[in-house]
N, C-alpha and C positions, 0 to 999 in steps of 0.2 A: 376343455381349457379355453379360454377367452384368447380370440384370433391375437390380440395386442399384446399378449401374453407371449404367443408363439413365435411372434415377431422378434420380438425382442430377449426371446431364448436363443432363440438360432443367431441373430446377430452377436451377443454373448460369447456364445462358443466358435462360432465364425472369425470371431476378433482375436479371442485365445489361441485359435491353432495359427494365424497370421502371425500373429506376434512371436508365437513360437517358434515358428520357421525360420523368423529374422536370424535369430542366432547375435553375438555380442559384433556391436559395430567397429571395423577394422579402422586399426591405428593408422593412419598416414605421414608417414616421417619424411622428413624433409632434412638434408644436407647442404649447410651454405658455408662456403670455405672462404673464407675471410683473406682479402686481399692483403700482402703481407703491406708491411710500412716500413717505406723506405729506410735504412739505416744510415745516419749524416757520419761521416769518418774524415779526415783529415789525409788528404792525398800526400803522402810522403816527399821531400822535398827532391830528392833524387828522380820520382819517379813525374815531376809536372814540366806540362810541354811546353814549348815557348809560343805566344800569344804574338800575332803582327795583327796589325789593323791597318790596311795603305789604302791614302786618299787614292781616285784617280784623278787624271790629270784636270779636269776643269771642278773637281771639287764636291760633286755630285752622288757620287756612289762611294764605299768604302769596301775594300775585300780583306772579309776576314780568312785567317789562315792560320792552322794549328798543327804546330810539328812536337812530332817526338812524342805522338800518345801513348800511353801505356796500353800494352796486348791487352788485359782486362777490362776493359772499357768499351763499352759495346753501344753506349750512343753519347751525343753530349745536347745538351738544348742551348740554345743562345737567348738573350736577349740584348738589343743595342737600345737603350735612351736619350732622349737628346730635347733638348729645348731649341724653338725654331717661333719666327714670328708670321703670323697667318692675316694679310688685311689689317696689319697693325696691331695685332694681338698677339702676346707672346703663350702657347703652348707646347703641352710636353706630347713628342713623337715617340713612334719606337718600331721594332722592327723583330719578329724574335721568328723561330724554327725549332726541332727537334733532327737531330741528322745521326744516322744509324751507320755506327763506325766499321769501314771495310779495310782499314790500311793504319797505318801508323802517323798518318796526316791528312788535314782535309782544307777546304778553301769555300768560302763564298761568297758573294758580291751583296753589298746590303744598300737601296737604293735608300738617298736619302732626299724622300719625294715618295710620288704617286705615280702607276703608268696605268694606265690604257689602251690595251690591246686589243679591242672589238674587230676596229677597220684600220689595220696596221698602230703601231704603239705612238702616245701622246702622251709625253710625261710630262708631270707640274711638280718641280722642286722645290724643296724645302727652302727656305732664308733665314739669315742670321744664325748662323749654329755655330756656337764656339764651345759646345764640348757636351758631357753627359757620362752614363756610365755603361760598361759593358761588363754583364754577368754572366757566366759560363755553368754548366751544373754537367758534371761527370759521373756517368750511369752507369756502374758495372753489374757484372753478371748473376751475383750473390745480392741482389738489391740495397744495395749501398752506395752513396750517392756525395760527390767529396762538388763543395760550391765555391766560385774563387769571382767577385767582386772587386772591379778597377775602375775608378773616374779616368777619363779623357780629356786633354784637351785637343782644340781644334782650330787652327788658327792660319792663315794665309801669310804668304811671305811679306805682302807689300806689309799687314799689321805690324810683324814681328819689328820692318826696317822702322817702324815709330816708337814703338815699345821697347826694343834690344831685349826682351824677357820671355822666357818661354817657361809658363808652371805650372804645377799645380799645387794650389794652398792647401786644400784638403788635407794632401801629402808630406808637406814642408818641404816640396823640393821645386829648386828652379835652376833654370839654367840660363845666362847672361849673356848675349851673341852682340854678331854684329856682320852686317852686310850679307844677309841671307839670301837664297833664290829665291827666285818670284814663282815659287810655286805652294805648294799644301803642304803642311807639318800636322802631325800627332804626338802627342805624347801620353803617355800611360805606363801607370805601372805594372810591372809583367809579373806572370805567375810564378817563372824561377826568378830570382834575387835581383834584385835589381830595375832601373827604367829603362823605356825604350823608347825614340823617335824617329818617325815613317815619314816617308814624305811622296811625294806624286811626283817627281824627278831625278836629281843628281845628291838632293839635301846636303849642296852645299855651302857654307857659311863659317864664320868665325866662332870659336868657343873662349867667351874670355876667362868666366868662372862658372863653377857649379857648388848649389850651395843644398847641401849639409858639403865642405870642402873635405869630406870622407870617401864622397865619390867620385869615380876616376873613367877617365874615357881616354880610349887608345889614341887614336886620329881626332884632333882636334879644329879641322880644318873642314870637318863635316860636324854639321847640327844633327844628321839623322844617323841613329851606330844604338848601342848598350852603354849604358851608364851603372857602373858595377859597384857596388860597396864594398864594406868591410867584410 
């Protein structure tokens, strides 16, 4: 038999018993568990916590502070927005967290500005900031997630003494003063019924009217309290 023959017999059957051996090529399966998706639900009106946002005293920082959270709730995220003017330019700031709930209340301080901590802290605040919004998102345990959205406003006592008005249009609600302290004011509408106004001292000042005149406030003689409706 001719060498090239031989050759290529034995490679022949050298290839068949390889191949034979292999046997059928093993499945490789793979499991990917799919991240559930949040569920958006509507936080019951019983069960939502009261929102403060207070200036401090020179106007810089705001602490936010949530009371009365429901046991189920196991983190909430923030975010604060706010327009501010930079060099003559006016842009939008913000300031937001994630915070994993240990207690029925929580607090944080929200700089409004930049710091610098390398070689001891150098802050560069923010200007011009009369208001924005503050968005809260409630994370409970069952991945269900309830979202509560409030414009702000933001306004200083000497403003108000020129203005007598403290609003927000958004909302159609204002309130009509007079001879306020020379301090910080907020106003926002809160998560339970109703508005509220914070202030960075004593808040206080004359209430002459409030308008949808549905709304009622206890103490009249402070601008900063709850403003309760119908």
């Amino acid at each position: 038999m001719d060498i090239r023959k031989i050759t290529l017999f034995v490679l022949v059957i050298f290839s068949g018993l390889a191949l034979s051996g292999c046997g059928p090529a093993k499945k490789i399966e793979t499991t990917i568990t799919p991240t559930p998706i949040p569920r958006v639900v509507e936080m019951p009106a019983e069960d939502r916590p009261h929102i403060s946002l207070i200036p401090r005293v020179d106007g810089h920082e705001l602490k936010l502070k949530i009371d009365k959270i429901p046991s189920y709730v196991s983190q909430i995220e923030y975010e604060l927005l706010y327009t501010a003017t930079d060099e003559g330019n006016e842009i939008e700031k913000g300031v937001g967290d994630t915070i994993k709930v240990t207690g029925n209340n929580l607090e944080r301080d929200l700089l409004l500005g930049t710091a610098s901590c390398t070689n001891g802290c150098k802050y560069k605040y923010d200007a011009n900031i009369n208001g924005g919004t503050l968005t809260l998102t409630f994370i409970n345990q069952n991945s269900q997630v309830s979202t509560y959205q409030t414009p702000f406003r933001f306004v200083s006592g000497s403003e108000l003494k020129k203005t007598k008005l403290l609003d927000l249009p958004t909302e159609n609600f204002s309130i009509s003063l007079n001879n306020p302290a020379s301090e910080f004011f907020i106003l926002l509408k809160n998560y339970r019924p109703g508005f509220s106004v914070f202030s960075s001292g004593s808040g206080k000042g004359k209430v002459i009217s409030i308008t949808p005149s549905t709304f009622t406030k206890t103490d009249l003689n402070l601008i900063s309290g709850e403003y309760l409706g119908p």
